[in-house]
Legacy VTK file of the C-alpha trace (Angstrom):
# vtk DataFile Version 3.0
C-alpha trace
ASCII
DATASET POLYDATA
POINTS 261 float
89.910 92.765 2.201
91.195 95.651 4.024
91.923 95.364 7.697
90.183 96.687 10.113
91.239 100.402 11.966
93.108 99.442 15.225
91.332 99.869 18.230
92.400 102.240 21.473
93.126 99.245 23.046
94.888 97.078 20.857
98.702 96.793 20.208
99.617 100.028 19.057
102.566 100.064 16.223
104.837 103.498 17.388
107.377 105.063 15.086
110.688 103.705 15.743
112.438 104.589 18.969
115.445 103.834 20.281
116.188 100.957 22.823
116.322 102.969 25.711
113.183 104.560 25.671
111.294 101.001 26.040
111.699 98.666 28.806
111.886 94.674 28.440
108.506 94.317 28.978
107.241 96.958 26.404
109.128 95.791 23.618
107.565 93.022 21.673
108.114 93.275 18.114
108.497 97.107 17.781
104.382 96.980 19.164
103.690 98.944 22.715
100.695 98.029 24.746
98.670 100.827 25.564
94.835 100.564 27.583
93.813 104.045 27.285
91.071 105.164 29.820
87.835 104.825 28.997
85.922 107.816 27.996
82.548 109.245 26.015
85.024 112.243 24.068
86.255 110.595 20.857
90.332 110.501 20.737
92.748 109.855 17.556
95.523 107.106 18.022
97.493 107.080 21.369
101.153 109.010 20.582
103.664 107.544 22.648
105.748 109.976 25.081
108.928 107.748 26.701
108.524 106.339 29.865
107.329 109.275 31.984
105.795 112.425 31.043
108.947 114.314 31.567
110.356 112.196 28.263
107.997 114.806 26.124
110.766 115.930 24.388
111.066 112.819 22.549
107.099 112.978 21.556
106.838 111.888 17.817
103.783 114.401 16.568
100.955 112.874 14.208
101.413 116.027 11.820
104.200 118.835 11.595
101.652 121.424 10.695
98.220 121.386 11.962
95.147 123.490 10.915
93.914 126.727 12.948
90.708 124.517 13.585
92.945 121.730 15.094
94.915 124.496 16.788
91.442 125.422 17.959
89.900 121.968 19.400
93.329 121.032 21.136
92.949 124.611 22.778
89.193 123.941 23.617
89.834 120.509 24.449
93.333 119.535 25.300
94.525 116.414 24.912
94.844 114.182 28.086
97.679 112.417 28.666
98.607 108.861 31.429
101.232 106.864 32.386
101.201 102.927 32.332
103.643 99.970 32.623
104.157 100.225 29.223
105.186 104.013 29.644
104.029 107.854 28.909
101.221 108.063 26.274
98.774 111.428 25.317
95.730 111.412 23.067
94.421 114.408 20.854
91.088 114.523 20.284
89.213 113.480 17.138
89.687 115.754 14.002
86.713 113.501 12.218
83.295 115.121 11.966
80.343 113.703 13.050
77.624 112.112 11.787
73.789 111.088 12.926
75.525 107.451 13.930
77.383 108.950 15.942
75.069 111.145 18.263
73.156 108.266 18.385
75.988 106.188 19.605
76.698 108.805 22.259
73.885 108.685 23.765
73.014 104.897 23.679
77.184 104.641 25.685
75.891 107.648 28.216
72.946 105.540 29.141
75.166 102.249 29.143
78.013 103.492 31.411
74.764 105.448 33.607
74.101 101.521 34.178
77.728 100.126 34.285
79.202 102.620 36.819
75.431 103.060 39.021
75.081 106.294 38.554
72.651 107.910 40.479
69.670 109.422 39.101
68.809 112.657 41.203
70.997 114.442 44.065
74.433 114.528 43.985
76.869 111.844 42.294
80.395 112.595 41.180
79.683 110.101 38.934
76.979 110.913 36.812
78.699 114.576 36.862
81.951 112.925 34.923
79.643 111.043 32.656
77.455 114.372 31.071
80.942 116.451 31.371
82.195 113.650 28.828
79.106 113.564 26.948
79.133 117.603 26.780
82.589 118.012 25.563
81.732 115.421 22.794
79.403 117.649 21.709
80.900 120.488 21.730
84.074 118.524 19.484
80.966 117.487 17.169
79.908 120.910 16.587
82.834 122.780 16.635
83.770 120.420 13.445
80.635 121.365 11.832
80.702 125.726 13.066
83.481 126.953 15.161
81.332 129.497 15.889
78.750 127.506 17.520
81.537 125.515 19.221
83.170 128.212 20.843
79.311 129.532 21.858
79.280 126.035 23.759
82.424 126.707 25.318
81.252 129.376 26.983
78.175 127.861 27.942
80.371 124.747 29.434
82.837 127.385 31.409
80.040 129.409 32.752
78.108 126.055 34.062
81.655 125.030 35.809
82.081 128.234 37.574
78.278 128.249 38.446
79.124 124.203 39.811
82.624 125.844 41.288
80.661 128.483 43.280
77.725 126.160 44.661
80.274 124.017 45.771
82.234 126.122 47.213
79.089 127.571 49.330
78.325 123.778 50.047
81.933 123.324 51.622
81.768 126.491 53.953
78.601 125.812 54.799
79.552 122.324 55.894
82.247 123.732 57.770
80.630 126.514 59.562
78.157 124.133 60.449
80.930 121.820 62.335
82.588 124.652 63.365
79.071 125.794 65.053
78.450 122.070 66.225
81.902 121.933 67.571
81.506 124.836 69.476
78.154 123.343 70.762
79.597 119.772 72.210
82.069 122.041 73.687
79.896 124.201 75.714
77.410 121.237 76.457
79.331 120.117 79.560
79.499 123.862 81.353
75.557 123.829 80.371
75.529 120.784 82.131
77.165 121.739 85.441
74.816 124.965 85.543
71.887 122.658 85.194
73.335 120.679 88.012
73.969 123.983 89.985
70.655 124.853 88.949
68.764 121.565 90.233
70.667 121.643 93.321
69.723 125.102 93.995
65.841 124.392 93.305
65.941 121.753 95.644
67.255 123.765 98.465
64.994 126.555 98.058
62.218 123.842 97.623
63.103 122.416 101.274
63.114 125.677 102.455
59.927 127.139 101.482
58.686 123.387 103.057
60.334 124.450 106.383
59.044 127.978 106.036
55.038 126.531 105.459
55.694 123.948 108.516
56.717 127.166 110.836
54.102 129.057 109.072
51.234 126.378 110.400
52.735 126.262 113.880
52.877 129.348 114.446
48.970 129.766 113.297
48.136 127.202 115.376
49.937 128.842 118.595
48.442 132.089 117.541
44.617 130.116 117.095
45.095 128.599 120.532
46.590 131.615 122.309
43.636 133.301 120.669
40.833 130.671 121.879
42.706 130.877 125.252
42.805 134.699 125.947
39.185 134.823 124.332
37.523 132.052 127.087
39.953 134.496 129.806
37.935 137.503 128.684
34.547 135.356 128.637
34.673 134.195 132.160
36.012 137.959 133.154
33.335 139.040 131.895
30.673 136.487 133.328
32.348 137.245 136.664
31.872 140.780 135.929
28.335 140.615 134.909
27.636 137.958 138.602
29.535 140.732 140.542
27.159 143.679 138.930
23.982 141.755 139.651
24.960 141.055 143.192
25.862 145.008 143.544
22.409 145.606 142.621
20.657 143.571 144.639
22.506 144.497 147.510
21.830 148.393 146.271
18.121 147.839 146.076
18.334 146.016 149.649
19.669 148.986 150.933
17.284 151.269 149.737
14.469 149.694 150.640
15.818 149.100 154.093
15.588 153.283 154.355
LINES 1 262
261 0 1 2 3 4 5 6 7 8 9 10 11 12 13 14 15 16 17 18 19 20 21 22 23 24 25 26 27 28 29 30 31 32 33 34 35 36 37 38 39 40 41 42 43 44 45 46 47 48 49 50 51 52 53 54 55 56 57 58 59 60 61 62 63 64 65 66 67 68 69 70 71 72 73 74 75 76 77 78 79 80 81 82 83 84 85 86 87 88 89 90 91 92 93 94 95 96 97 98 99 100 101 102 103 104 105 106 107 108 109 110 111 112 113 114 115 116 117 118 119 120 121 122 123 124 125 126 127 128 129 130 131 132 133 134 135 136 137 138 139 140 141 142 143 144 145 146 147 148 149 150 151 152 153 154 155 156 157 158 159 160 161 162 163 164 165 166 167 168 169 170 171 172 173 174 175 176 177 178 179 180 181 182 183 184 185 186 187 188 189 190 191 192 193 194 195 196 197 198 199 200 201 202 203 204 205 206 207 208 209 210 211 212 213 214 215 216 217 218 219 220 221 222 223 224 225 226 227 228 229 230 231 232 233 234 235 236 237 238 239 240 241 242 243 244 245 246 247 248 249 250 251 252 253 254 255 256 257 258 259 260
């Protein structure tokens, strides 16, 4: 029976290296631990790089010569690369075409990890963006093994969706901050609002207690002017009784006189 491939997360068996590019703990038989990160793109065997990423120039390559279509997917795709305890490590991704297993298999571990990470369904979630960015570049791998053509049509379509993400949020973020900017500007004039209110309130009540004050002399002096009034009209009533008494008695005393002749 033939043994099964290694997994990505199993012990790894490197080409030989010398002692001083592997620490105590990362030598164990000539076999280096590696936990690569988990991910819906498909990836060949971890190559080990040293113990940093600026060891690269000890990399061991997988092949001396690669195809132009390899040359091509590590352009459209490049490889990722991560540091552990166990040192560098970088990850190509799959040369093997795919087959109807796998698209199914892609999409049954998209909805899994849509579950295992609680993605969110509708508005924004980081998230679910990294999940369909994995799932699309999978796809694009798939087909560019099938049709470079149609692979590199893809490509486009992926880069144009980015810089259409890029812009929106880029728009989101000023927006956000011109509306703090705006809100700041707000809070800060809130308090001199405030004090003219004040000013404002102290003012009404003034003029308030002075129209009162004006309305109070207003019906005094009506009342003084209704009285004086009243007053000067009963004066000019008994003048003119007296007037009227006087006028009668001057005619009697005229008609006495004539008739007395």
């Amino acid at each position: 029976l033939k043994s099964a491939p290694p997994t990505p997360n199993a012990f790894l068996r490197t080409p030989p290296l010398s002692p001083t590019h592997l620490n105590s703990s990362a030598m164990d038989d000539g076999q280096v631990k590696c936990s690569p990160p988990d991910s819906l793109l498909r990836y060949e065997q971890p190559l080990y790089l040293g113990l940093s990423l600026a060891d690269q120039g000890t990399t061991v390559k997988g092949k001396d010569q690669t195809s132009q279509l390899d040359d091509m997917l590590n352009s459209m795709i490049p490889p990722r690369q991560w540091v552990e305890e166990s040192g560098a490590w970088m990850q190509h991704v799959s040369k093997d075409p795919a087959t109807r297993h796998d698209v199914i298999t892609l999409q049954e571990n998209l909805d899994r990890r849509h579950l295992e990470r609680q993605a969110r369904e509708t508005g924004l979630c980081p998230v679910r963006e990294d999940l369909y960015t994995q799932a699309f570049d999978e796809l694009i791998r798939q087909v560019t093994m099938d049709g470079p053509e149609r692979g590199l049509l893809l490509l486009r379509v992926r880069d144009e969706i980015r810089m259409t993400v890029d812009a929106y949020k880029t728009l989101y973020d000023s927006s956000v901050t011109f509306g703090v900017r705006k809100q700041m500007a707000a809070e800060l004039g809130v308090s001199d609002m405030e004090a003219k209110i004040k000013q404002k309130e102290t003012l009404k009540k003034e003029l308030e207690n002075k129209v009162l004050e004006l309305r109070n002399t207003v019906e005094v002096i009506e009342k003084r002017e209704s009285e004086r009034r009243a007053l000067e009209d009963k004066k000019r009533k008994e003048e003119i009784d007296f007037l009227k008494h006087q006028g009668q008695h001057l005619d009697l005393f005229l008609k006495q006189v004539g008739g007395n002749k």
